[in-house]
N, C-alpha and C positions, 0 to 999 in steps of 0.2 A: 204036505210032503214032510216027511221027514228031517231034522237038522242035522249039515253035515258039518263035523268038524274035524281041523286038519292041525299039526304041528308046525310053526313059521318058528323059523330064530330059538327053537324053544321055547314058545308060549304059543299053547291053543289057542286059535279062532276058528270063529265060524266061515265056512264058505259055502262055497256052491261049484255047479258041476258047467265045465266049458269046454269046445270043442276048438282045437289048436288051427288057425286060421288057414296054416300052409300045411301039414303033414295031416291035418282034420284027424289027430285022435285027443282021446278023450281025456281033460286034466280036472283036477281042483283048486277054483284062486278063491279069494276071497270075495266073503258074502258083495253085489255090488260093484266089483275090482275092475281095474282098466288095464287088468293082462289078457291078450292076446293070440301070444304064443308059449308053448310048455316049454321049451330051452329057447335057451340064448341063438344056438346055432339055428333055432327055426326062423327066430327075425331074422336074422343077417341074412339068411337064402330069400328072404320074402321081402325084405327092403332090396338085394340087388335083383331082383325080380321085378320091381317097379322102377327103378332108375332107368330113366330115357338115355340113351347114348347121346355122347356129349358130341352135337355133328356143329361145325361152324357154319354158320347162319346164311352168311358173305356169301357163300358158295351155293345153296341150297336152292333149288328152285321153287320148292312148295315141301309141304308135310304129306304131302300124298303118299301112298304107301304103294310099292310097284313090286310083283313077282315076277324075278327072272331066275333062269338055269345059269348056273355059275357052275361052270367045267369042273368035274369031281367033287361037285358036291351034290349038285342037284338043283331044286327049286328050292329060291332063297328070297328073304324082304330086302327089299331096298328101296331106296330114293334117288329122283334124280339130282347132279350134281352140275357145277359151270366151271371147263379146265378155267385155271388161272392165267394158262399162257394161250390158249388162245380159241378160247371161250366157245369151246364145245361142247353142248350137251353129252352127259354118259351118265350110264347104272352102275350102283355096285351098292353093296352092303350095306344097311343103314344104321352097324354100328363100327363102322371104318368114320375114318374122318380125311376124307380125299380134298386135294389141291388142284392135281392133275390128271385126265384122263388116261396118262400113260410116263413110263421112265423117261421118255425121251422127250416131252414137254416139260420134264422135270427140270433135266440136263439145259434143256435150252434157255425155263426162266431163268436158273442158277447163272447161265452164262450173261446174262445182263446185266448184271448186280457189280461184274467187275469189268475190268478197264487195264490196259495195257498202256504205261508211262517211261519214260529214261528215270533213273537214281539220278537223285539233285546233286549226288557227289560224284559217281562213278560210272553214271552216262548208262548202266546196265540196262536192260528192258526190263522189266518187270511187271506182272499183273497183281491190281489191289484190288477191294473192295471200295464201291463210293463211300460208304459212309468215313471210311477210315480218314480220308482226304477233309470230309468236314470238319474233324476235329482241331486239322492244322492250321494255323491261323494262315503260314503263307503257303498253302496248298499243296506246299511240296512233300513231297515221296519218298523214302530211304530203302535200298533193299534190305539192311539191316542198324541193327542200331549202331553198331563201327560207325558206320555212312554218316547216321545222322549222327554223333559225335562230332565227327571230322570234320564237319558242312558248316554247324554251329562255332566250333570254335575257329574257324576258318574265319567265315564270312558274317557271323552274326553280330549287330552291331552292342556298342554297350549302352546300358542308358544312364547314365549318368555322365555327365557332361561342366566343367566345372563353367561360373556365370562370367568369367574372363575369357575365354575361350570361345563359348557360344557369341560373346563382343562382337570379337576379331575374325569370325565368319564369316555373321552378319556385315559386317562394313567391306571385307574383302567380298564377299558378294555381292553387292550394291557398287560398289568403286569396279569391279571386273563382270559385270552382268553376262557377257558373252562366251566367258568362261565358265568352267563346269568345276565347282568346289562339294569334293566329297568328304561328310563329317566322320571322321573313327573308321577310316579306309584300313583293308589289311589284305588288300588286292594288292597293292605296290610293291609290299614284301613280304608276300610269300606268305602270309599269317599274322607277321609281327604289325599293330596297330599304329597308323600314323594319324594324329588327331585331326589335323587339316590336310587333305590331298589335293594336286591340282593333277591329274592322268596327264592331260593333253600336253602340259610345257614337263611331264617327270619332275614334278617338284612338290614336297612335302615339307611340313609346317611342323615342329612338337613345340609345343606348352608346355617346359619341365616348372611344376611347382616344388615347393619347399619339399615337398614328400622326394621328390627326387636327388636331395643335398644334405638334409639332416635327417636322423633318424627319431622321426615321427612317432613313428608305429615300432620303432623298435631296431636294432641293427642288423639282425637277420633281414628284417623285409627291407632296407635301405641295401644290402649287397645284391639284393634279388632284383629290383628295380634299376641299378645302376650296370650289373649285367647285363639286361635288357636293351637298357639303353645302347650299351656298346655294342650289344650282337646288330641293331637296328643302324650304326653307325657303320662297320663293317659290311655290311648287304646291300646298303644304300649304296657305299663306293663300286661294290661288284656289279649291280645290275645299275649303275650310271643316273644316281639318281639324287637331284640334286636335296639335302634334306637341314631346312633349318631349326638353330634349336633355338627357341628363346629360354632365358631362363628368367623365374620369376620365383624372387622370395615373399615378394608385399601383398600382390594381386590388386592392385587400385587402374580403376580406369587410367590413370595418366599414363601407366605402363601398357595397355592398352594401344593408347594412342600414339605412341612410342613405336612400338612394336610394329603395329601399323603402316607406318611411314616408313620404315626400313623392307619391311615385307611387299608393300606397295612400290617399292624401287626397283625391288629384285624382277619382280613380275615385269614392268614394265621393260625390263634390259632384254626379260628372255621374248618376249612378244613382241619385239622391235626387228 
């Protein structure tokens, strides 16, 4: 046979003669070569020619290959499938990727997915998804973030707690076990934070440290915190509500025990 040669890149070589796999006409590659097709565009139509539809497995009953008549179009391939809602065999195309045997099994899983709850702040109804719910530590719901703003700095507690304070808790709950002592209450008034609450006698406990007499941190944040303080003093008198203040400059257990023993009197006068 004669040699055939061809121009690549601008330099001749030798080739030979090949028949293009998917259009089958006739090209020249090189002598031995592992080309296949005469253009680019003849693979791309011959690779998605061989791509199996990507059908999810979950669902599939077998790989069997089933002809049915699918209304306006005719005789079609397909595979049988398993709804997801409620696990009935059906046909349809086997390069669809079906869930459901129909819209309104669709409608119906969809509708399981959510739940109908009250807004943790504003009592509304509202419908969520479960997964949304796991993400909340305390389970609760907001219809918007307003809500949850409001809920949090309402009712969320702080964590930080000074080790004089957690003390005098401690012992007032041990000394009154029958009683209910709530830590960084901001039920009593209305938002504003009282560090020890007792609901049942309306009597509340502050721990002013140094931070609330000298300026610590600075004189802006000492006018801030001593506003506070008054508005808490103010509210308490309107909604009747008895509110002590300790003050403490040193922070040492004897103050403590101090504290203590005055706070333990008061208790004992309103529960008599």
């Amino acid at each position: 046979m004669k040699d055939i040669y061809f121009i690549e890149c601008g330099i001749l070589r030798k080739g030979e003669y090949h028949i293009c796999e998917y259009c089958k006409a006739k090209m020249i590659r090189r002598l031995n070569g592992q080309q296949r097709y005469c253009s680019i565009r003849c693979s791309l139509k011959s690779k998605q020619k061989q791509t199996k539809p990507n059908i999810s497995e979950k669902h599939v009953i077998n790989n069997k290959i089933i002809f049915f008549n699918e209304p306006g179009h005719g005789k079609r391939k397909g595979k049988k499938f398993i709804c997801k809602q409620c696990n009935k065999e059906f046909i349809t195309r086997m390069d669809f990727k079906p869930k459901y045997c129909s819209q309104q099994c669709k409608i119906n899983y969809h509708k399981t997915l959510y739940f109908k709850k009250p807004c943790a702040n504003c009592g509304k109804i509202i419908s969520k998804r479960f997964k949304e719910t796991r993400k909340s530590k305390t389970k609760n719901i907001f219809c918007n973030s307003s809500c949850a703003a409001s809920y949090n700095n309402t009712f969320k507690r702080k964590s930080r707690r000074s080790k004089v304070e957690i003390m005098l808790f401690e012992m007032l709950k041990k000394e009154f076990s029958s009683l209910k002592f709530v830590p960084n209450d901001k039920k009593l008034l209305d938002g504003l934070e009282i560090d020890i609450a007792i609901p049942s006698l309306k009597l509340g406990i502050e721990w002013n440290g140094i931070v609330h007499h000298k300026p610590i941190y600075g004189q802006a944040k000492l006018d801030i915190i001593q506003e506070r303080d008054a508005k808490k003093q103010i509210l308490a008198q309107q909604k009747d509500i008895n509110l002590i203040v300790i003050t403490d400059l040193v922070s040492t257990e004897a103050k403590v025990k101090e504290a203590f023993v005055s706070v333990s009197k008061i208790i004992r006068e309103l529960t008599n």
